[in-house]
MOPAC internal coordinates of N, CA, C and O (Angstrom, degrees):
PM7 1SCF
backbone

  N    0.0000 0     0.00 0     0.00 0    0    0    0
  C    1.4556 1     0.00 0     0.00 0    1    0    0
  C    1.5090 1   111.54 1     0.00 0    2    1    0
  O    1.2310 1   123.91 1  -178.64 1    3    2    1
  N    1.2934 1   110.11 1     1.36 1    3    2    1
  C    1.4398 1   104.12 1  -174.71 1    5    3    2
  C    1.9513 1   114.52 1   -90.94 1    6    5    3
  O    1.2310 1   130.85 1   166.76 1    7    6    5
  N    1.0356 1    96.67 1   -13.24 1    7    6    5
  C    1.8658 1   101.26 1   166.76 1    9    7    6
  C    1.6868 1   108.70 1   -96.18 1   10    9    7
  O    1.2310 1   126.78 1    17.74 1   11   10    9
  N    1.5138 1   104.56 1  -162.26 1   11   10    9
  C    1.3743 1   107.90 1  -167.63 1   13   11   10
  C    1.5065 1   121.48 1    27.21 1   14   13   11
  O    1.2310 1   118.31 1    14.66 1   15   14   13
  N    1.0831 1   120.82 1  -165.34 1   15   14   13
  C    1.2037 1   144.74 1  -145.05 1   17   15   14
  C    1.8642 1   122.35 1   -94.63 1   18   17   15
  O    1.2310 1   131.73 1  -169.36 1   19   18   17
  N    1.2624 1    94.96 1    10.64 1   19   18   17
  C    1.7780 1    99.12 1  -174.45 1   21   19   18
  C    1.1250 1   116.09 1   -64.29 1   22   21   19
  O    1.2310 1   118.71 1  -173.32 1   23   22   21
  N    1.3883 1   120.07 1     6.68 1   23   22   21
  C    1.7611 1   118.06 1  -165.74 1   25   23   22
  C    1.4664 1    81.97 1  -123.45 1   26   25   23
  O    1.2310 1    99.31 1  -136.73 1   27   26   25
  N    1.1941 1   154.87 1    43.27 1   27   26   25
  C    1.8606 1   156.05 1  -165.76 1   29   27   26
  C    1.6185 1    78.70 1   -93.53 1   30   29   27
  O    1.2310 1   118.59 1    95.03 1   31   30   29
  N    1.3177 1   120.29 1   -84.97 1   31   30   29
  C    1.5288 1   148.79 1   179.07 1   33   31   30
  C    1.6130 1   102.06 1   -16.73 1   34   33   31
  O    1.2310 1   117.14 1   108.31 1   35   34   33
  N    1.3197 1   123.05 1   -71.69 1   35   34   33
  C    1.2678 1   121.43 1   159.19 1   37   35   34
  C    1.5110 1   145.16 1   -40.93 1   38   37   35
  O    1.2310 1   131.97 1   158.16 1   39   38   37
  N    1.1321 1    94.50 1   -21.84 1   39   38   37
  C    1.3699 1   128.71 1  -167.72 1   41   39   38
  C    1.9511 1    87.54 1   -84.85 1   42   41   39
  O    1.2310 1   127.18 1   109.06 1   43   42   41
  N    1.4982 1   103.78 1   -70.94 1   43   42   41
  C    1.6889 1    87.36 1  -156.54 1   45   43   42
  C    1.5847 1    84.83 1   -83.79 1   46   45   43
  O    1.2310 1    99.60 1   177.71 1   47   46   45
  N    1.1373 1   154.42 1    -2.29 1   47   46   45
  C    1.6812 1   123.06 1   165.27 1   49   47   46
  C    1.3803 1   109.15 1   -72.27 1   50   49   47
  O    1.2310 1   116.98 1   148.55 1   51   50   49
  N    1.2407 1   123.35 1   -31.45 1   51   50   49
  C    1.5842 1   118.62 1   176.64 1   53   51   50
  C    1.5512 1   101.62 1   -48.74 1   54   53   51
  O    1.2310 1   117.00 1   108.95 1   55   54   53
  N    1.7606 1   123.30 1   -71.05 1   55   54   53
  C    1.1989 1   142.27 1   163.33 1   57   55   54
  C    1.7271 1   107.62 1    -1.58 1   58   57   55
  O    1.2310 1   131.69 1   128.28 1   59   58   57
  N    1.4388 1    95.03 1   -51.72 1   59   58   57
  C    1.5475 1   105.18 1  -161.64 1   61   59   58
  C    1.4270 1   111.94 1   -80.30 1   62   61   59
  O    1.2310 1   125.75 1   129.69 1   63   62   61
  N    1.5317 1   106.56 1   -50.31 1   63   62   61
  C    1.3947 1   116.81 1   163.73 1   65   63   62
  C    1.4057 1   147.70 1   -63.88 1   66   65   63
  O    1.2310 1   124.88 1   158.64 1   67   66   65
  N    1.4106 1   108.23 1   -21.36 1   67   66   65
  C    1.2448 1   141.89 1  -176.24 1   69   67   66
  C    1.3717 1   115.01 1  -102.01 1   70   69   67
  O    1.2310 1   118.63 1   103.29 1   71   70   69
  N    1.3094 1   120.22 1   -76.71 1   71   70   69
  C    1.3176 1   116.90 1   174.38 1   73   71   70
  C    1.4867 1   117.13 1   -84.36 1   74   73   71
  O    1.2310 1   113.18 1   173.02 1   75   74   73
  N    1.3769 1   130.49 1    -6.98 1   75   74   73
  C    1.3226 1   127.31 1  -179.41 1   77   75   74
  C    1.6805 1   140.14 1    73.10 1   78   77   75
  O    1.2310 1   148.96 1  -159.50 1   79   78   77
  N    1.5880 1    61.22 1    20.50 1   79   78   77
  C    2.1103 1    85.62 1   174.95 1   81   79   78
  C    1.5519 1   114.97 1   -70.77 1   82   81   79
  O    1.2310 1   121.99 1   -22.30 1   83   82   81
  N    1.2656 1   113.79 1   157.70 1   83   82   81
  C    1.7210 1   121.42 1   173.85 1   85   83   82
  C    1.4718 1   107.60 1   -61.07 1   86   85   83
  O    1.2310 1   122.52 1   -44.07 1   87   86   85
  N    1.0529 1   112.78 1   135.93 1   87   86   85
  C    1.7106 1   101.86 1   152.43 1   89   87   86
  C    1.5994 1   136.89 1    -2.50 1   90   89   87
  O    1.2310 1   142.82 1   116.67 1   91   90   89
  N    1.8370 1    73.28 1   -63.33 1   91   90   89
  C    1.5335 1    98.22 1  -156.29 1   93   91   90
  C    1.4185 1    85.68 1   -70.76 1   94   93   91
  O    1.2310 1   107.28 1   111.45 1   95   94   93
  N    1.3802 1   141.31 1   -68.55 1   95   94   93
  C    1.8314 1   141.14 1  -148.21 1   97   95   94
  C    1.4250 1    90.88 1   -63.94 1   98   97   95
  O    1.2310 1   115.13 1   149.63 1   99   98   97
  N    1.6417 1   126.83 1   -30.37 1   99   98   97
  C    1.4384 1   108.11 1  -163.82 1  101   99   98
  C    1.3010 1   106.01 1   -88.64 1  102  101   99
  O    1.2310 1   117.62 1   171.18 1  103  102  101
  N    0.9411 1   122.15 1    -8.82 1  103  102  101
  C    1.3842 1   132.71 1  -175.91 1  105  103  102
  C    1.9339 1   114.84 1   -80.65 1  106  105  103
  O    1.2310 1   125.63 1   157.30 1  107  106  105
  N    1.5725 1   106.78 1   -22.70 1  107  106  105
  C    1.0435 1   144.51 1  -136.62 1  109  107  106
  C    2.1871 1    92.69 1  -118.35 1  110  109  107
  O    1.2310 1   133.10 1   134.82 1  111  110  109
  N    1.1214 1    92.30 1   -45.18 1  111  110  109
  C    1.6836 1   113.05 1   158.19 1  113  111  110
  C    1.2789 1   132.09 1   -49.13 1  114  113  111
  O    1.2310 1   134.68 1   106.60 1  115  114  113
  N    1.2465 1    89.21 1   -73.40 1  115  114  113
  C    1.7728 1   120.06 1  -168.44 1  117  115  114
  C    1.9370 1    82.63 1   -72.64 1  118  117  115
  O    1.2310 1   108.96 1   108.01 1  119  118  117
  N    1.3866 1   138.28 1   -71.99 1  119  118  117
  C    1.0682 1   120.74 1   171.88 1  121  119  118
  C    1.4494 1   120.51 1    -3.61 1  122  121  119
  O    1.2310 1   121.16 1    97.57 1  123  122  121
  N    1.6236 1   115.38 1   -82.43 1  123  122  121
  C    1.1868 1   129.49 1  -161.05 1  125  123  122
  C    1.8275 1    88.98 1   -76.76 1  126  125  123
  O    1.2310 1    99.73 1   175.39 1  127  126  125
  N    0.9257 1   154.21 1    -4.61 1  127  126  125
  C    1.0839 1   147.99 1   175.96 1  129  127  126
  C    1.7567 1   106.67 1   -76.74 1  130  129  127
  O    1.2310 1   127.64 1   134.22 1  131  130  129
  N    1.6507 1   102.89 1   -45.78 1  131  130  129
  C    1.5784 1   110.17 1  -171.66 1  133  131  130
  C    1.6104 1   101.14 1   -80.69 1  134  133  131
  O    1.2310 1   108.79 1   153.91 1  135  134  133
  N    1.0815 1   138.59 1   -26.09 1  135  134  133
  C    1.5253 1   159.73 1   166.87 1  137  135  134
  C    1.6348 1    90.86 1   -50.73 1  138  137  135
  O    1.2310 1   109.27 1    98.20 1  139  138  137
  N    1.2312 1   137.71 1   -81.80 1  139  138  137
  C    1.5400 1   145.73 1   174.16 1  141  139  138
  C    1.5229 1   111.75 1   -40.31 1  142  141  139
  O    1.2310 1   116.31 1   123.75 1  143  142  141
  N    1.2467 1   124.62 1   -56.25 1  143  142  141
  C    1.7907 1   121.21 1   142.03 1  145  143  142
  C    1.4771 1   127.37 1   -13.07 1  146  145  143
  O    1.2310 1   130.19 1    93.30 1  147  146  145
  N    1.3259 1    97.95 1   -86.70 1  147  146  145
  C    1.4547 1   114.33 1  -176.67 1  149  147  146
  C    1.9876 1   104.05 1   -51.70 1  150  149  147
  O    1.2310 1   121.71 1   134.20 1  151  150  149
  N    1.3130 1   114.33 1   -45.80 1  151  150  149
  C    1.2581 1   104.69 1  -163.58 1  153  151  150
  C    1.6016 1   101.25 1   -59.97 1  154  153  151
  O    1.2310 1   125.31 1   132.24 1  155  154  153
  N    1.3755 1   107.40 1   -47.76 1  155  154  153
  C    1.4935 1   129.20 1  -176.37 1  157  155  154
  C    1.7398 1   114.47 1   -48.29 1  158  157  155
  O    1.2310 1   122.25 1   140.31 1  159  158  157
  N    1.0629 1   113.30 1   -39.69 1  159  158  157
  C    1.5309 1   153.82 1   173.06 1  161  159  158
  C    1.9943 1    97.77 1    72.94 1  162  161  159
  O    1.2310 1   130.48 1  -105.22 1  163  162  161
  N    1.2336 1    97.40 1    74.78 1  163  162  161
  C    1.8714 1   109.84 1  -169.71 1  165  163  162
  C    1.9874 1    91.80 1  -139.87 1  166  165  163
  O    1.2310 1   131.97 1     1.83 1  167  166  165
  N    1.3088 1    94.50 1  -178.17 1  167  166  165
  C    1.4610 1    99.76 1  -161.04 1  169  167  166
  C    1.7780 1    86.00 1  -110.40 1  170  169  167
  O    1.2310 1   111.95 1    -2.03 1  171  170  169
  N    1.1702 1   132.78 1   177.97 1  171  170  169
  C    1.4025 1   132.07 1  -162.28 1  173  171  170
  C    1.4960 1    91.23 1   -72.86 1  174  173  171
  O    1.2310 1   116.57 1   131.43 1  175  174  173
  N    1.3484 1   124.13 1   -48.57 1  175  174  173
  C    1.2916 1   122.61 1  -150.82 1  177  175  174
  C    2.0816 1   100.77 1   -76.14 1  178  177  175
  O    1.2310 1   121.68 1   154.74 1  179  178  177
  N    0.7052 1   114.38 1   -25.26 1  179  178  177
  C    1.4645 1   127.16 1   172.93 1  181  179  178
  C    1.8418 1   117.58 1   -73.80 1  182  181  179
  O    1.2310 1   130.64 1  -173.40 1  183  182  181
  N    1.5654 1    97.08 1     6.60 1  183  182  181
  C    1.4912 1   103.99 1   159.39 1  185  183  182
  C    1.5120 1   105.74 1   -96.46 1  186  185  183
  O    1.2310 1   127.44 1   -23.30 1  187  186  185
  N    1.3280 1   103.29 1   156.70 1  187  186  185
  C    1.4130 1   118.59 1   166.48 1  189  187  186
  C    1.3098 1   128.85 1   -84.50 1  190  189  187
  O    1.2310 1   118.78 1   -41.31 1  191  190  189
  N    1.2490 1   119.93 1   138.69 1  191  190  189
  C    1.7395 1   122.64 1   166.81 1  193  191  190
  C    1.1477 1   119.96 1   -16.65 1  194  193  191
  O    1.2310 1   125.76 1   129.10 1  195  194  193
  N    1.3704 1   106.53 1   -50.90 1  195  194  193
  C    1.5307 1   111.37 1  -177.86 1  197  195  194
  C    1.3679 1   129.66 1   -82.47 1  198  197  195
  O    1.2310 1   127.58 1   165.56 1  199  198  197
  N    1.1737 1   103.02 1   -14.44 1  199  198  197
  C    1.3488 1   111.97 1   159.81 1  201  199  198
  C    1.6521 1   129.70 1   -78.41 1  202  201  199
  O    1.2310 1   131.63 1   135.52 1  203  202  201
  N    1.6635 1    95.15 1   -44.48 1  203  202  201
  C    1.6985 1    96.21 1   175.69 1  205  203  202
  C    1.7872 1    89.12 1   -72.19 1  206  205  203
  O    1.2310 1   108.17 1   179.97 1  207  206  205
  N    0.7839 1   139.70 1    -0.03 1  207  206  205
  C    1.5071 1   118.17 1  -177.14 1  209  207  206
  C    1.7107 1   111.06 1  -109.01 1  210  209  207
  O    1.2310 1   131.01 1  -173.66 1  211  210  209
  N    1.2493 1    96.36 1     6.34 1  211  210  209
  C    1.3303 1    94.80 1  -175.60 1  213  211  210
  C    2.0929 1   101.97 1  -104.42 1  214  213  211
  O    1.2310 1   124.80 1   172.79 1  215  214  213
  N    1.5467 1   108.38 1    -7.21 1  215  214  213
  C    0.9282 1   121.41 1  -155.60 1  217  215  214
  C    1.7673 1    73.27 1  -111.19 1  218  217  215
  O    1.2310 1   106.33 1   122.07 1  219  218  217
  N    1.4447 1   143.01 1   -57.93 1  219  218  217
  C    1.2631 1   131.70 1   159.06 1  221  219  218
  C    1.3722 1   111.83 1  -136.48 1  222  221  219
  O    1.2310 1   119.87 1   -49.47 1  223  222  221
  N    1.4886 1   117.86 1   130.53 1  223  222  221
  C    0.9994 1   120.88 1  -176.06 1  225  223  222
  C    1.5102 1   124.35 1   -74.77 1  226  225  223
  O    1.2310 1   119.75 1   169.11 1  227  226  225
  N    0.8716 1   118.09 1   -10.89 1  227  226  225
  C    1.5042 1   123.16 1   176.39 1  229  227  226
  C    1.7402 1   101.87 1   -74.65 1  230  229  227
  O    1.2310 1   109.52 1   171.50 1  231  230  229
  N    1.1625 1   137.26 1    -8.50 1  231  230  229
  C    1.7194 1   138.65 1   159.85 1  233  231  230
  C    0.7144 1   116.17 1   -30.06 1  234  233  231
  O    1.2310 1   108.27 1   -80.55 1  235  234  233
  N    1.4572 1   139.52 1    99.45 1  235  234  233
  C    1.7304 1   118.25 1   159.12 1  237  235  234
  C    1.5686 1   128.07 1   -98.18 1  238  237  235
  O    1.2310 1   111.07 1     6.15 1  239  238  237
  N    1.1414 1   134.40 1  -173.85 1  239  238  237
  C    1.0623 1   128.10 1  -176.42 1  241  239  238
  C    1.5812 1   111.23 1   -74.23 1  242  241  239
  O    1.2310 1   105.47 1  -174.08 1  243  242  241
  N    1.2089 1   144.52 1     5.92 1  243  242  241
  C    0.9512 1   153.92 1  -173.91 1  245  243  242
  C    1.4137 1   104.69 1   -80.73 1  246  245  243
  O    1.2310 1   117.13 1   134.62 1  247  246  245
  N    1.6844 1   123.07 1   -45.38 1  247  246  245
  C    1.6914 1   151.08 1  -174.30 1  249  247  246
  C    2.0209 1    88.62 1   -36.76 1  250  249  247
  O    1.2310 1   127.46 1   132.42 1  251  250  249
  N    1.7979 1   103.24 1   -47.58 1  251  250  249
  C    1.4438 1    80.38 1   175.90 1  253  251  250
  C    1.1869 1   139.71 1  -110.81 1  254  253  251
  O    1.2310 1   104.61 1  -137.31 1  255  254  253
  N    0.8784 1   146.03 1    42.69 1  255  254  253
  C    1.6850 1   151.93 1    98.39 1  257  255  254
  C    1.4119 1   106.52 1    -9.28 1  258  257  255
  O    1.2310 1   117.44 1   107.59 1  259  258  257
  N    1.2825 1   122.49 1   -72.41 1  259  258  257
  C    1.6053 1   136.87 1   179.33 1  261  259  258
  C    1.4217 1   119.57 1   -56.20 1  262  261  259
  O    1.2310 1   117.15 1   143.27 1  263  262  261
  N    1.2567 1   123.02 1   -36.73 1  263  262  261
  C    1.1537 1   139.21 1   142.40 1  265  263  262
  C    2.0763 1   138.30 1   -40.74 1  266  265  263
  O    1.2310 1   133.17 1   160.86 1  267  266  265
  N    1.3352 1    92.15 1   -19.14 1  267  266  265
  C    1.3527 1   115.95 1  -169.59 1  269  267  266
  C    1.8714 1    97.79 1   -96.92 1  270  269  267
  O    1.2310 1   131.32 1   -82.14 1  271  270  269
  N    1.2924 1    95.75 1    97.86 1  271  270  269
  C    1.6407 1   117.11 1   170.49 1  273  271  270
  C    1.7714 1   114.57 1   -21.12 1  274  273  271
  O    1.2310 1   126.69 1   130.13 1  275  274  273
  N    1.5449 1   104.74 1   -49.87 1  275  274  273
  C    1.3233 1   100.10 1   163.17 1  277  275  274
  C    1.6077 1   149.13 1   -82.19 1  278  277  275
  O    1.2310 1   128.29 1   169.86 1  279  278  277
  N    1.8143 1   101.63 1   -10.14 1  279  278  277
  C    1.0504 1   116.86 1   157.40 1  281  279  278
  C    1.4035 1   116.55 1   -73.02 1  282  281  279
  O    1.2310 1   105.92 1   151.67 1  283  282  281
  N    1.4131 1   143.74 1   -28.33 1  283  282  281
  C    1.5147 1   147.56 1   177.81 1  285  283  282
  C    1.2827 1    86.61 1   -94.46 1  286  285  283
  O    1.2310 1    94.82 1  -172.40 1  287  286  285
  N    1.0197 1   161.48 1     7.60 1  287  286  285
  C    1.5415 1   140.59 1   149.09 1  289  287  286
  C    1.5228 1    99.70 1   -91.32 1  290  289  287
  O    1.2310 1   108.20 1   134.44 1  291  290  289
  N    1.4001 1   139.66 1   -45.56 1  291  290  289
  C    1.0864 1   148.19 1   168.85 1  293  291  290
  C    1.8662 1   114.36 1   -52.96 1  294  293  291
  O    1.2310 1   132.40 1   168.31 1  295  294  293
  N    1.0958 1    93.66 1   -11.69 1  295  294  293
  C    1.7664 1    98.27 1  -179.17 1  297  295  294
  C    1.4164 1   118.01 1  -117.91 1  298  297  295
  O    1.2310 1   127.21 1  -167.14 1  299  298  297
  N    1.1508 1   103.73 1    12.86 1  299  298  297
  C    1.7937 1   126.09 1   177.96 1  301  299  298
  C    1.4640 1   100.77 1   -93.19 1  302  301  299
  O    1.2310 1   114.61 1   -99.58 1  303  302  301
  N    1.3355 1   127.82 1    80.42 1  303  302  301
  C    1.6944 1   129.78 1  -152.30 1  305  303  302
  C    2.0273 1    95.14 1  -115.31 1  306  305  303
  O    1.2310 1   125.91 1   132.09 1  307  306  305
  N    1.0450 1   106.25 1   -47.91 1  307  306  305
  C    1.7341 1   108.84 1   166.04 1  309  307  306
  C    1.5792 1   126.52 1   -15.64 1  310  309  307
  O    1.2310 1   114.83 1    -9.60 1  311  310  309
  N    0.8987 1   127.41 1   170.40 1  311  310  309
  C    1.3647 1   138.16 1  -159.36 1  313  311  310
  C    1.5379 1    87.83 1   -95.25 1  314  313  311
  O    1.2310 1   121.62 1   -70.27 1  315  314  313
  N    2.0191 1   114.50 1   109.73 1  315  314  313
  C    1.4265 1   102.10 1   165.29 1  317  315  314
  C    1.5391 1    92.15 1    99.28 1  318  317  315
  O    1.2310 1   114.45 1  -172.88 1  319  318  317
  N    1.6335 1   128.11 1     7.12 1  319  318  317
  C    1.9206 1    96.24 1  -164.14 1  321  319  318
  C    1.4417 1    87.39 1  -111.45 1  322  321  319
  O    1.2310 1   116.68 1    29.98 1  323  322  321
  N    1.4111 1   123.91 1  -150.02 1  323  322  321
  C    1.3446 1   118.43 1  -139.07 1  325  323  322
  C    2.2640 1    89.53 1  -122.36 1  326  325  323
  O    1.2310 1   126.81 1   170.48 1  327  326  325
  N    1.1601 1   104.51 1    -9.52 1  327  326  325
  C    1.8148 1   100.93 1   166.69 1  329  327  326
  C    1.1341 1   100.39 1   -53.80 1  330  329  327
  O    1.2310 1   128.43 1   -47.81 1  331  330  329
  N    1.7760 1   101.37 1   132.19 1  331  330  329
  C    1.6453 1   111.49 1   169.98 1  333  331  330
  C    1.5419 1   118.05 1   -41.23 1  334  333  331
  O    1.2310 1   120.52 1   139.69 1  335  334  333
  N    1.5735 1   116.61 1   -40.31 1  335  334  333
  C    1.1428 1   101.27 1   175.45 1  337  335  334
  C    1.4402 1   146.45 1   -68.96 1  338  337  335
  O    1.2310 1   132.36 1   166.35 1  339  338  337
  N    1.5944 1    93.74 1   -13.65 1  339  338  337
  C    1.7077 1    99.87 1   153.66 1  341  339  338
  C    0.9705 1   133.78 1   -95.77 1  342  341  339
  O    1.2310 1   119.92 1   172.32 1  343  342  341
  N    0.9540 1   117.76 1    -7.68 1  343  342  341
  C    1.5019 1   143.90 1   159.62 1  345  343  342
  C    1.8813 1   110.92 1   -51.97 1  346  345  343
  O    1.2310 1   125.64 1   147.74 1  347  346  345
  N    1.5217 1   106.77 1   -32.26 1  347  346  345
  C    1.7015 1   107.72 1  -167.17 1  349  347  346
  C    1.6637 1    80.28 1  -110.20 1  350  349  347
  O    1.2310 1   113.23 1   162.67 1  351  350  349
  N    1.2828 1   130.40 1   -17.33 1  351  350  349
  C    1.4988 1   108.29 1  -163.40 1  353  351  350
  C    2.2178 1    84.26 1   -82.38 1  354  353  351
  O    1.2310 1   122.15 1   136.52 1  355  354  353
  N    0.8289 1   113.48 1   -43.48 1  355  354  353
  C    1.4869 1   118.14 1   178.21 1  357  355  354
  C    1.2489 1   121.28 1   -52.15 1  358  357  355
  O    1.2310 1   117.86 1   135.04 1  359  358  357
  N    1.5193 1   121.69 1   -44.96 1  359  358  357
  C    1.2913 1   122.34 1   153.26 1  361  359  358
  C    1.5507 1   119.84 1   -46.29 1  362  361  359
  O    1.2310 1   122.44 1   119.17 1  363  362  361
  N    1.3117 1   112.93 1   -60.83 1  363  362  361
  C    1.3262 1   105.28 1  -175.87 1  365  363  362
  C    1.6395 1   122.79 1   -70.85 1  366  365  363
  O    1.2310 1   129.42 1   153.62 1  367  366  365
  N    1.2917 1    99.44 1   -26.38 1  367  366  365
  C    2.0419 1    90.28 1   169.92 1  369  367  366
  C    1.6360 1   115.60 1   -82.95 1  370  369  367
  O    1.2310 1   122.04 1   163.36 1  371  370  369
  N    1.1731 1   113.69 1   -16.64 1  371  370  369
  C    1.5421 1   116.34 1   149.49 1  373  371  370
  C    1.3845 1   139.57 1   -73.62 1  374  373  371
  O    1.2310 1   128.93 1   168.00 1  375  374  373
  N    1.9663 1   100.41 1   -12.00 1  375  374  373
  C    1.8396 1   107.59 1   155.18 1  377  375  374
  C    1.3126 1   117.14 1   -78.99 1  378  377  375
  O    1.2310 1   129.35 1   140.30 1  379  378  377
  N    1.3520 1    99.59 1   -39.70 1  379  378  377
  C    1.6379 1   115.30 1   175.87 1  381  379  378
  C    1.8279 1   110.26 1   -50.67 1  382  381  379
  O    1.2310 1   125.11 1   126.21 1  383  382  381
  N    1.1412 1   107.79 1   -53.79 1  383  382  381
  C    1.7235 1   109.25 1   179.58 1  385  383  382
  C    0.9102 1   111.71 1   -83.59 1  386  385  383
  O    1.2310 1   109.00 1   163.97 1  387  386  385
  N    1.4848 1   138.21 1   -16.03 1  387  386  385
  C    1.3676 1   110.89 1   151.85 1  389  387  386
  C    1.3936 1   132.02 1   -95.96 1  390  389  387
  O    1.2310 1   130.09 1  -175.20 1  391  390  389
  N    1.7550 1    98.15 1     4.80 1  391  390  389
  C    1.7836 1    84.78 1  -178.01 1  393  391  390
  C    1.6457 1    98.42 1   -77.08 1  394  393  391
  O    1.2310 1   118.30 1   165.48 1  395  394  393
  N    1.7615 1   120.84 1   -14.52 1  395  394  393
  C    1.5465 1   129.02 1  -161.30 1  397  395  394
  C    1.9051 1    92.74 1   -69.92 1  398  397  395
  O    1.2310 1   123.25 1   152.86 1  399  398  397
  N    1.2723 1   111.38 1   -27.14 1  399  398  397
  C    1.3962 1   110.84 1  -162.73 1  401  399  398
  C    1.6293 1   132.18 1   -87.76 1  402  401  399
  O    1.2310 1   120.10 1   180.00 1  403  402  401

């Protein structure tokens, strides 16, 4: 999970949250952002500042943190998502039901 494009998703909610773009334009971003990837043949986070900023300038260096495969696995906090800590609460109610069985 650490190449290609699994951080796209992260990419335009930051967009949304951060800079205060529509859906639709951030969505519209992060596109042409994963488009600049692929041509490049690098994973999103292996672009440069200047590039995601040339694609929107309002980017700051902050975009990678969010970008970092283990921070969007680390931010999957929901019932069932991929943060270690649900990750151990799932393990353990699945020791629990099967030690009952």
């Amino acid at each position: 999970a650490g190449s290609g494009h699994a951080t796209a998703t992260d990419l335009a909610d930051w967009l949304v949250r951060t800079l205060g773009l529509p859906f639709r334009e951030a969505h519209h971003v992060t596109g042409r952002a994963v488009a600049l990837a692929e041509d490049r043949k690098v994973g999103l986070e292996k672009l440069s500042l200047e590039d995601l900023q040339s694609i929107n300038s309002g980017i700051t260096a902050d975009i990678f943190s969010v970008l970092a495969v283990q921070n969007s696995v680390k931010s999957r906090t929901s019932f069932g998502g991929t943060a270690p800590s649900e990750v151990r609460k799932q393990i353990r109610a699945w020791k629990k039901r099967l030690a009952k069985a």
